[in-house]
C-alpha positions as CSV (number, residue, x, y, z in Angstrom):
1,X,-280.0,-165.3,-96.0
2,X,-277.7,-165.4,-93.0
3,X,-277.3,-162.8,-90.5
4,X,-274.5,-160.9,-89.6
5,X,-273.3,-158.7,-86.8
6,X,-271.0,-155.6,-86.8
7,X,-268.6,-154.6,-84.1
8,X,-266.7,-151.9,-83.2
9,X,-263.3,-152.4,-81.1
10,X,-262.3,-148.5,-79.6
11,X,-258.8,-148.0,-77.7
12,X,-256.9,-145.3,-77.0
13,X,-254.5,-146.1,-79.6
14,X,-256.6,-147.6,-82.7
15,X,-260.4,-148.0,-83.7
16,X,-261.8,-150.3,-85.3
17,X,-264.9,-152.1,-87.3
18,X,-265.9,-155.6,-88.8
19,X,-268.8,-157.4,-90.3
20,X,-269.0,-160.4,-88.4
21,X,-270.4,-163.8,-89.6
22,X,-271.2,-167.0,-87.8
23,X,-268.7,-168.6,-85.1
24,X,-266.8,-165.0,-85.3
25,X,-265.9,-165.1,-88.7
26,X,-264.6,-161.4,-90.1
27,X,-265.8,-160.8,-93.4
28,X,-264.8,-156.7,-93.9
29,X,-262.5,-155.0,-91.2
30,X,-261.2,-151.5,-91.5
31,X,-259.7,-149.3,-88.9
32,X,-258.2,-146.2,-88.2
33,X,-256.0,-144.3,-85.8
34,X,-257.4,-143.0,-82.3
35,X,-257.4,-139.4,-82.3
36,X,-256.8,-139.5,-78.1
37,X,-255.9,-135.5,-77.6
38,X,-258.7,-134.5,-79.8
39,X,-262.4,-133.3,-78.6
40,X,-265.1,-135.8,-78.3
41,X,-266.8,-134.8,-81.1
42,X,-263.5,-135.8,-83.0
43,X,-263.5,-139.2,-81.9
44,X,-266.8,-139.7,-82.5
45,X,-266.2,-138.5,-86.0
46,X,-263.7,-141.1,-86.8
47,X,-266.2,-143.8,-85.4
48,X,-268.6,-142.7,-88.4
49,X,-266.0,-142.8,-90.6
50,X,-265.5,-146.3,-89.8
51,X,-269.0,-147.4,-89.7
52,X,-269.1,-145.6,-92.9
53,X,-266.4,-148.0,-94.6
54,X,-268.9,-150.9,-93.0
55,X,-271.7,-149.4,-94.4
56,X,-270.4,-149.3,-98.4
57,X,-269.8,-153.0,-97.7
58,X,-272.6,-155.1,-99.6
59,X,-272.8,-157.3,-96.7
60,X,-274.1,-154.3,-94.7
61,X,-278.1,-154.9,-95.3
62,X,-277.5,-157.9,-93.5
63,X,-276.5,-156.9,-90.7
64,X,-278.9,-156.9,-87.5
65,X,-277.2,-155.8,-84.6
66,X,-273.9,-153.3,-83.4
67,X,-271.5,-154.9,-80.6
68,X,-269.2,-151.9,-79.0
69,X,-266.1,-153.0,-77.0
70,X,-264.7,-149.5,-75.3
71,X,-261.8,-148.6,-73.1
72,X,-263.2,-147.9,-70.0
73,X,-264.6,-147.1,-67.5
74,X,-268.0,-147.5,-68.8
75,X,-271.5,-147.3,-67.4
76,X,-273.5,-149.2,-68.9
77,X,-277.2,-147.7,-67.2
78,X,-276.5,-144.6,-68.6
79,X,-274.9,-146.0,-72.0
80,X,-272.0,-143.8,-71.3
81,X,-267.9,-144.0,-71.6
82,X,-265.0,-142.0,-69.8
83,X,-261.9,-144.3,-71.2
84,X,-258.9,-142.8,-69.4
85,X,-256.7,-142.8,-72.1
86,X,-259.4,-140.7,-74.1
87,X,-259.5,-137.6,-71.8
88,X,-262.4,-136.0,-74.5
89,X,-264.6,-138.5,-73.4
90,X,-266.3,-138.1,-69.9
91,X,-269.5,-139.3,-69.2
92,X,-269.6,-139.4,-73.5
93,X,-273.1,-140.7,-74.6
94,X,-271.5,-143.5,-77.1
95,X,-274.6,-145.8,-76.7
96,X,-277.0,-142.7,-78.6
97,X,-274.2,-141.4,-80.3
98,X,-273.6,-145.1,-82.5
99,X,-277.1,-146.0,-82.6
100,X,-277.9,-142.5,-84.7
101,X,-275.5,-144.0,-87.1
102,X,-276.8,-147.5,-87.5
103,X,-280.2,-146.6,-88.3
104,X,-282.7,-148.8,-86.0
105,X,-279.9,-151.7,-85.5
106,X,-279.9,-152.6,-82.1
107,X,-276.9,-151.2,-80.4
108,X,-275.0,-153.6,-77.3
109,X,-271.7,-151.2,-75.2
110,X,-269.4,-153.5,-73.5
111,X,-266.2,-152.6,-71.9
112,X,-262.8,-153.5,-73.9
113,X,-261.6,-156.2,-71.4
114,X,-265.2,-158.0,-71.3
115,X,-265.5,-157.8,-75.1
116,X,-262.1,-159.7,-75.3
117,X,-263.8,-162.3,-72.6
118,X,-266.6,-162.7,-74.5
119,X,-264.4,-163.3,-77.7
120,X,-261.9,-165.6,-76.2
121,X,-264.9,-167.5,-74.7
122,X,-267.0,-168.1,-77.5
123,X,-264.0,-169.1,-80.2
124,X,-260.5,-168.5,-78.5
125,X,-258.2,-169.5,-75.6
126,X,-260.6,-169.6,-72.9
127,X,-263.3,-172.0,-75.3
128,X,-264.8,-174.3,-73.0
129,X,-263.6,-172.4,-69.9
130,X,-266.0,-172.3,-66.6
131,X,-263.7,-169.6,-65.2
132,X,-261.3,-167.1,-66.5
133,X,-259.7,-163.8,-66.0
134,X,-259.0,-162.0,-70.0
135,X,-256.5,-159.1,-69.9
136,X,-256.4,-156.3,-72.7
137,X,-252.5,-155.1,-72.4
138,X,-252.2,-152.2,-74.8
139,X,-252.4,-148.6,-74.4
140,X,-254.5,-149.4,-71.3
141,X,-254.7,-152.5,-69.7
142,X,-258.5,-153.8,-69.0
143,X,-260.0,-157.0,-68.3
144,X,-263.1,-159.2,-68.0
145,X,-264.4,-161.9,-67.0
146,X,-266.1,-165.4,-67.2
147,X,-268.2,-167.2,-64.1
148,X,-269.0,-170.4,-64.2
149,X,-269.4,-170.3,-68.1
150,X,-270.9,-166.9,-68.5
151,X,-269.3,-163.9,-69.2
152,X,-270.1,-161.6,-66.3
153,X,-269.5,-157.0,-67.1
154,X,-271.3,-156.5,-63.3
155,X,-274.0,-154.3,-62.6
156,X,-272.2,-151.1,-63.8
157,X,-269.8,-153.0,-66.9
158,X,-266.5,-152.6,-65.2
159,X,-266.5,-155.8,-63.0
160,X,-262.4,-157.4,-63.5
161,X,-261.5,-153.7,-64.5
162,X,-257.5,-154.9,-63.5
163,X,-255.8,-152.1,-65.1
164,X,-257.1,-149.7,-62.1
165,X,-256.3,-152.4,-59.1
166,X,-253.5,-150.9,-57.3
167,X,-250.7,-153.0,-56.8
168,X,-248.0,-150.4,-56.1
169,X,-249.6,-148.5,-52.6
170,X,-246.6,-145.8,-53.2
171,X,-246.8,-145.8,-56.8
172,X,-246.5,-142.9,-59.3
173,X,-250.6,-141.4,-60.0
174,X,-252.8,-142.6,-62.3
175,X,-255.0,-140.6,-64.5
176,X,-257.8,-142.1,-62.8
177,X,-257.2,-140.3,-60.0
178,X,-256.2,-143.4,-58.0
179,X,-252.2,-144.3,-57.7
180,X,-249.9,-147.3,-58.3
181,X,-252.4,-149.0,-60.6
182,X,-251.8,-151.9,-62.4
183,X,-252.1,-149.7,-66.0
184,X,-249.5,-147.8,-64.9
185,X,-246.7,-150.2,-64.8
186,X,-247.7,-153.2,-67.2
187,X,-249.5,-151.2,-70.3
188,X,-247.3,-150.6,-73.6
189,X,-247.4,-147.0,-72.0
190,X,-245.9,-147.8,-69.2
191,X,-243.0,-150.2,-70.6
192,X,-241.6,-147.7,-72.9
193,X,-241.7,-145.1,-70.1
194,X,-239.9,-147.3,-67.8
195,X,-237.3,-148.1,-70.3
196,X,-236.6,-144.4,-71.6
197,X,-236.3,-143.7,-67.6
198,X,-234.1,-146.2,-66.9
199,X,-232.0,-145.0,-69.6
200,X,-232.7,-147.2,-73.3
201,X,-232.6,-145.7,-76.3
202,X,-234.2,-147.8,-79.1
203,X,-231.4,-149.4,-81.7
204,X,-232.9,-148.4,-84.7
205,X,-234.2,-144.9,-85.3
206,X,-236.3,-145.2,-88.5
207,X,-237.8,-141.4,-89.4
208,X,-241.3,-141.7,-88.0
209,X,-241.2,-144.7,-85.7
210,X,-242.3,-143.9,-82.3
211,X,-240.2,-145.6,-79.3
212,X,-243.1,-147.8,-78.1
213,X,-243.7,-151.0,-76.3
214,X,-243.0,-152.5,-79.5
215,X,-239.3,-150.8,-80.4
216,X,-238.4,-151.8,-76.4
217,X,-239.6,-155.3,-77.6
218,X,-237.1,-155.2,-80.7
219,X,-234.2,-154.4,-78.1
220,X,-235.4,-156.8,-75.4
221,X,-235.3,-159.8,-78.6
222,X,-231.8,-158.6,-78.9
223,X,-231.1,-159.2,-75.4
224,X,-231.1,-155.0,-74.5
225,X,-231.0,-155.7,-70.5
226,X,-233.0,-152.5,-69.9
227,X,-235.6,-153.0,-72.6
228,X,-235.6,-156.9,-70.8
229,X,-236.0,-155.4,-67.3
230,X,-239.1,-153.1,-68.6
231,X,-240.6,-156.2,-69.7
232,X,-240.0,-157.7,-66.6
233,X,-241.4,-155.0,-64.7
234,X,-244.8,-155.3,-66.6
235,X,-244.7,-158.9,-65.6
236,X,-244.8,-158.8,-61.9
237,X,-247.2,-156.2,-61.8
238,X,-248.8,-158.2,-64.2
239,X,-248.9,-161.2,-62.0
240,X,-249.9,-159.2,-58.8
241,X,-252.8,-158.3,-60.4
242,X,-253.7,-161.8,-62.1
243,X,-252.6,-163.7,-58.3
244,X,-255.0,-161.1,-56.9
245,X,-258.0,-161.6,-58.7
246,X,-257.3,-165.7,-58.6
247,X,-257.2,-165.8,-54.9
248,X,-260.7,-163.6,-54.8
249,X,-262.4,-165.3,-57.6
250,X,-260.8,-168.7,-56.7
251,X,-260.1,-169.3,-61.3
252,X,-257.3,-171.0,-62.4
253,X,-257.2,-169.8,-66.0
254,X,-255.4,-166.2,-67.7
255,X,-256.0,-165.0,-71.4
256,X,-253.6,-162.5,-72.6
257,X,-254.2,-160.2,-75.4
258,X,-253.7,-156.8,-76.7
259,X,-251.1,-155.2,-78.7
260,X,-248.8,-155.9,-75.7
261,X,-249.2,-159.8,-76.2
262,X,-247.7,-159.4,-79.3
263,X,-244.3,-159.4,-77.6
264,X,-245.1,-163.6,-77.0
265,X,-242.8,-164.8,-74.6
266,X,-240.8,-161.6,-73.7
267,X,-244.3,-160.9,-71.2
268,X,-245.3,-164.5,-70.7
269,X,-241.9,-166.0,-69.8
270,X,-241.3,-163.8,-66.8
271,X,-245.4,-163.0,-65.8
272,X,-245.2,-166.8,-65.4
273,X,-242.0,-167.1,-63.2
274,X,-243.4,-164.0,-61.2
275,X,-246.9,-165.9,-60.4
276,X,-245.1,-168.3,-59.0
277,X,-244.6,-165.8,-56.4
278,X,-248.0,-164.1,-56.1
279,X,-250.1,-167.1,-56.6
280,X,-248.6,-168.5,-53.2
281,X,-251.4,-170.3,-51.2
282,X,-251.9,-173.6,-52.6
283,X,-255.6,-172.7,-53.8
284,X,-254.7,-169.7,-56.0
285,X,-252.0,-172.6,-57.9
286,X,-251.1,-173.1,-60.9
287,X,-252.7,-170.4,-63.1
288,X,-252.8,-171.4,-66.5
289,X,-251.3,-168.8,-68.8
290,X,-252.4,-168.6,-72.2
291,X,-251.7,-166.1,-75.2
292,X,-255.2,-164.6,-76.8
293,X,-256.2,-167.1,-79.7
294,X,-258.0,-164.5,-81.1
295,X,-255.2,-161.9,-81.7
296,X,-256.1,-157.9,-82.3
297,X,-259.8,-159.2,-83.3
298,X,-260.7,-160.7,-80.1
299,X,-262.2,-157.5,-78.8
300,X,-264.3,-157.8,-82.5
301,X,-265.2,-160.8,-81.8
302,X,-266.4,-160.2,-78.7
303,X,-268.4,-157.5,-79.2
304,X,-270.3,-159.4,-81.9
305,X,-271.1,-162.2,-79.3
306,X,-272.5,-159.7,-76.8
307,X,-275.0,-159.1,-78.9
308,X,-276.1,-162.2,-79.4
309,X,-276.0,-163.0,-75.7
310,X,-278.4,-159.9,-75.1
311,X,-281.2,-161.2,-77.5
């Protein structure tokens, strides 16, 4: 009988579960809403209420190890998450906390941005790839990394962290106590932020819908020029950070996913018109830009591979 995996993908905006079958095959996936503002003990509650869903599956009592991707940071010594959009969570024993639930599964934390890595690397865009820099662009923005072939988190599980590389030295503060990070121009945050600033208003008010990245992206397709120029602005900062970590890390390749890649060619038209500027020294040149292959469930799919690559 074949062996299977679970994973859980946790954001500030959404969490979610699968049960993960060979060459990252989803066979059950549930998910449910982030309950950011609420205590850490909330949170944590609707993580068991996803693992729970899992769990009625059949195909549970088959599975042999836990994958966590998390918005970080994250410390993986300690087992322990602060994600800065999830203010409830500081210094949060997840590790302990998801292993009571899973009985005596073995239990593998990554951070968001190198579960997506290891997703994309193992049966996405960056198959195949000796080198490459994956970005999660959502609610956050996160990132990780692969080094000549191997997915590499760094001693602590934050190394390619982007979305807290500050690319703006007079920029508005981050919650992370830093300012002019990367996360606070180019996440979905951040782009409808800019865009209500500057002035849009989204076309269609539907009872409910919240003016996100995704309502500016409506406008933008409709040619909106402010909802264009927020998109724009994500971009840059977006290639900034990407010509950045190119030039140190001397890789040529860049996997975009999140809910912000959703928006296709509205963020990948101008990011790769702007790294023309950033990526200037002949070295650094041409990054290759590619959309995630692996969608919302690359972070799944990553997390599942972890725990293969920790056996």
């Amino acid at each position: 009988m074949t062996e299977l995996l679970a994973a859980l993908d946790i954001g500030g905006t959404k969490i979610a579960g699968a049960l993960v079958g060979p060459g990252g095959t989803l066979l059950h996936r549930v998910q449910r809403l982030t309950p950011a503002r609420e205590s850490g003990e909330w949170v944590l509650l609707t993580i068991s209420q996803v693992i729970a869903a899992l769990a009625a599956d059949p195909l549970w009592k088959r599975v042999r190890a836990v994958g966590i991707g998390c918005a970080g940071p994250v410390d993986l010594a300690r087992g322990s998450v602060s994600p800065v959009n999830i203010p409830g969570w500081r210094d949060f024993p997840l590790l302990d906390r998801v292993r009571a639930l899973v009985e005596d599964r073995p239990v593998v934390l990554a951070g968001d941005g190198v579960a997506m890595a290891a997703g994309e690397h193992w049966c996405g865009a960056a198959r195949g790839a000796a080198d490459a820099l994956c970005l999660v662009v959502s609610t956050g923005v996160g990132a990780g990394l692969v080094l000549n072939g191997t997915v590499r988190p760094g001693p602590s599980g934050n190394a390619g962290h982007l979305g807290h590389l500050s690319v703006d030295l007079d920029g508005e503060p981050c919650p992370c106590g830093s300012r002019g990070c990367l996360e606070t121009l180019a996440s979905g945050t951040a782009i409808a932020r800019h865009a209500l600033r500057s002035g849009w208003r989204p076309a269609q008010r539907a009872a409910g819908t919240e003016a996100g990245a995704a309502a500016v992206a409506a406008d933008a397709r409709r040619g909106d020029p402010l909802a264009l120029a927020a998109f724009d602005r994500a971009a840059q900062a977006l290639a900034a950070g990407i010509a950045a970590t190119a030039t140190l890390l001397d890789l040529r390749l860049a996997v975009i996913g999140g809910g912000v890649a959703q928006a296709g060619d509205l963020l990948l038209t101008p990011l790769r018109h702007h790294l023309e500027t950033y990526a200037a020294l002949p070295f650094a040149r041409p990054i290759d830009v590619r959309r995630t292959a692996l969608g919302s469930d690359a972070g799944l799919i990553g997390a599942a591979a972890l725990t293969m690559a920790s056996r």
